[in-house]
N, C-alpha and C positions, 0 to 999 in steps of 0.2 A: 049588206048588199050581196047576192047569192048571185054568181056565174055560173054557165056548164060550157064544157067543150064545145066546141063544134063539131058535128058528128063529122066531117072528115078526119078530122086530127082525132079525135076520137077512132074510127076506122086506123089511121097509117099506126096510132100508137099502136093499136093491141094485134095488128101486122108485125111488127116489131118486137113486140114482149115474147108475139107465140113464137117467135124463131128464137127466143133466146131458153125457151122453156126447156129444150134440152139439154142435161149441164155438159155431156160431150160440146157443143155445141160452143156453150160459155166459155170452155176451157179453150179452144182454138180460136177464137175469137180473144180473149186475153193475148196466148201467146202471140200469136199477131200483133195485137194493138203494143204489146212490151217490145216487141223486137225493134232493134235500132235502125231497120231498116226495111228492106221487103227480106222476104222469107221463102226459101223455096218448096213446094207441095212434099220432098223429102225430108228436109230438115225440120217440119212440122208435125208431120207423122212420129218421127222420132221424139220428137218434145213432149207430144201430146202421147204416144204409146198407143197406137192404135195404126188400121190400116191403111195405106193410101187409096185403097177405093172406099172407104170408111170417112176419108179424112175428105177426098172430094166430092163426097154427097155434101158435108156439112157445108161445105167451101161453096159452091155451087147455091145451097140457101142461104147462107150470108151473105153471098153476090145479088141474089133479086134482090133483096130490101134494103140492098145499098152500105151494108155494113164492112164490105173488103171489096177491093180493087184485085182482076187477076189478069195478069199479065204474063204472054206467051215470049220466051228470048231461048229459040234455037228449041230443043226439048224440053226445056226446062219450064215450068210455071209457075211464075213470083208472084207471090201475094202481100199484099199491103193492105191495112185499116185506111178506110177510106176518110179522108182529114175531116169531111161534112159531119161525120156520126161521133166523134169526140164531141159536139157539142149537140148537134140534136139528139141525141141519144141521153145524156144527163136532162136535155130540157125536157123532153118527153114526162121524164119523170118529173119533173119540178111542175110541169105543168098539173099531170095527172095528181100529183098531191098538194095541190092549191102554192105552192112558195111562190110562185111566179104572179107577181103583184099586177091587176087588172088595173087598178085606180093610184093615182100619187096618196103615197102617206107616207110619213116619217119613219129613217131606223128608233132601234130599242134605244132606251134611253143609256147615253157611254158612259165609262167607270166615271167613278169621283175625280179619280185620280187623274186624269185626262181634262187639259185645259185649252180649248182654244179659242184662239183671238185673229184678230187680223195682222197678217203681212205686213214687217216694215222695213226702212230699207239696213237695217240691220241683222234681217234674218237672212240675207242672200247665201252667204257662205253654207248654213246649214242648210237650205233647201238645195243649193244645188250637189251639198255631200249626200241627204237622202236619195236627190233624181238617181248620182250616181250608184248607190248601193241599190236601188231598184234596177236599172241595165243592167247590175251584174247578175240579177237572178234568170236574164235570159227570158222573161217573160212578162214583164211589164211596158215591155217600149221598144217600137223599131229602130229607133236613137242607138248608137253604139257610142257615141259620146255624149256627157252633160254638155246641152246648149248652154252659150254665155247667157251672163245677165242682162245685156241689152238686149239677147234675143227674146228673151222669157219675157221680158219689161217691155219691148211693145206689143206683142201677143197677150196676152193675158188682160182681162177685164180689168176693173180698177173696180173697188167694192167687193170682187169676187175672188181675193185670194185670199188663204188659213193657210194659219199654222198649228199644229200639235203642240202641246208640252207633256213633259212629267219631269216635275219639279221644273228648274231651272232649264232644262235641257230638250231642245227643239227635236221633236221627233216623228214629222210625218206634215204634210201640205196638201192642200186643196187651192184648185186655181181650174178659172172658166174662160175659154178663145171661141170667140164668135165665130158662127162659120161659114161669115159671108159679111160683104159689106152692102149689100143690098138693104133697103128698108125693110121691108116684110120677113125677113129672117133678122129682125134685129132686138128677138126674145128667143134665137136658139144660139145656144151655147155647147161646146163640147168639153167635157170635164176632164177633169184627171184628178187623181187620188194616189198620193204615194207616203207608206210607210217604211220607218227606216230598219234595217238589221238591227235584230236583237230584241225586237218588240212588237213583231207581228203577232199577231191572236191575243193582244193586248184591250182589245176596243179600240183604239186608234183610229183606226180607218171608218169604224162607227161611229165615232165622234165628229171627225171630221166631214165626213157626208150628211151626218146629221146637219150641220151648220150650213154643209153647202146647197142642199136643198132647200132649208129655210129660208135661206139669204137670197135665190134664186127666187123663189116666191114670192115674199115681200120686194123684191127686185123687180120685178116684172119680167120676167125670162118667164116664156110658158113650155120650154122644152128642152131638156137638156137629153145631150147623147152623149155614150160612150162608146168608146169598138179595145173589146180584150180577148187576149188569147185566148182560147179555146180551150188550154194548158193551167191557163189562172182559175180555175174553180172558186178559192176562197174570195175573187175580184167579184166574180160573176153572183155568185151567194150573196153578198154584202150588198149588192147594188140591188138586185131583185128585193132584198130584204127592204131598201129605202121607196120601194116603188117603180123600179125601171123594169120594164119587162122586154122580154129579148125577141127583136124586128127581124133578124135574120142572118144568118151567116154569111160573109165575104171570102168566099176561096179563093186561096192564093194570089189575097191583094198585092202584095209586098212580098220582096223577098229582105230577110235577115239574117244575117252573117252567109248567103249564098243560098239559102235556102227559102223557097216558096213558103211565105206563113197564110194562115187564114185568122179572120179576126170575128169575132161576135159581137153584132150591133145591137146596145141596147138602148131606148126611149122610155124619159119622163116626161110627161105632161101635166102640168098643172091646170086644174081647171079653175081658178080664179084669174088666172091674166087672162086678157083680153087682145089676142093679136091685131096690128090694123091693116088694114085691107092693102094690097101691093097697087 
């Protein structure tokens, strides 16, 4: 089955590329997106090696098309990477080179060596040491603690949690929370996927979604969603890769650890369940 853009998104992408076609352009737009914070039109000029009337033309076209935030305090003008374009910006491109999955289909098939099965209640201890080694990357979870296990155990579908192995040794879960008690939302679910330290870029997490999507299928769930950081690339990759394609961005849903996050929501649909009418 053959897609094309829609000539809008078509139009704002190559809006977007031709501003980055200048690699002055690329270069100040990196140091911005790098710095820890906003950045002032001098300390920019300096980094970047070039003029400040130089440095605010480029600033000035990365301001129309939404790629920097510029902000006047006293004389001074702070510039910050606008939170919306860390991820429209990579999706542009996922879009323009087909990764961004139009229709539900299954990830690649996961290593040999990756086993999973269903949740039991002996696997608690390790899934909640995975949760926690996921918080601690800072970008997996608004959570700053592992929730208990009665929290996780009435949340969580029944049918819809995985676990990873290699060898003997649990290393990574998959688990579905409905996200309503309403009847007519009662085939969507919101996922989660976590792999544990030391084993990421392993397949793991392809393993694991593979199962979670099939089991949601055969399940009758015809929609599952996710919302991740903007920051999780390798999240966001994996998922498109299974079929989920990205609905939209959430600026500054939540804040964590004090600070304003935004999240990227992404939807599967499955077209063989049948939703019933509300």
């Amino acid at each position: 089955m053959t897609t094309t853009l829609a000539t809008r998104d078509a139009a704002t992408y190559a809006q977007w590329f031709a501003c980055l076609a200048d690699p002055t352009r690329v270069r100040v737009l990196h140091v911005v997106a790098t710095a820890p914070g906003e950045i002032t039109v001098g300390a920019l000029t300096e980094a970047v090696g070039i003029s400040q009337s130089t440095c605010s033309h480029h600033l000035r076209k990365l301001a129309e098309v939404g790629f920097v935030r510029l902000r006047k305090e006293g004389t001074a003008t702070l510039v910050s990477v606008d939170p919306a374009c860390r991820a429209c910006l990579p999706h542009a491109a996922d879009a323009v080179m087909g990764t961004v999955a139009t229709r539900p289909r299954h990830p690649a098939n996961p290593p040999a060596d990756v086993t999973v099965r269903a949740m039991t209640d002996d696997d608690w201890a390790d899934v909640r040491r995975v949760y926690g080694e996921g918080i601690a990357t800072g970008n997996a979870t608004f959570e700053t603690e592992v929730p208990s296990r009665r929290t996780l155990d009435a949340k969580w579908l029944a049918g819809h949690r995985w676990v990873a192995q290699l060898g003997d040794r649990v290393v990574g879960w998959a688990a579905a929370t409905p996200v309503s008690t309403r009847e007519c939302y009662s085939g969507v679910a919101e996922t989660s996927v976590y792999v544990g330290e030391g084993v990421r870029g392993r397949g793991v997490g392809t393993a694991l979604l593979r199962k979670q999507v099939t089991a949601a299928d055969e399940g009758g769930l015809w929609t599952l969603q996710t919302a991740i950081f903007p920051e999780n690339r390798a999240s966001i990759a994996l998922h498109h890769a299974a079929g989920f394609r990205t609905v939209g961005v959430r600026e500054r849903i939540a804040r964590h650890h004090g600070v304003w996050r935004d999240t990227v929501m992404l939807e599967r649909r499955c077209r063989t369940a049948e939703p019933p009418s509300c």
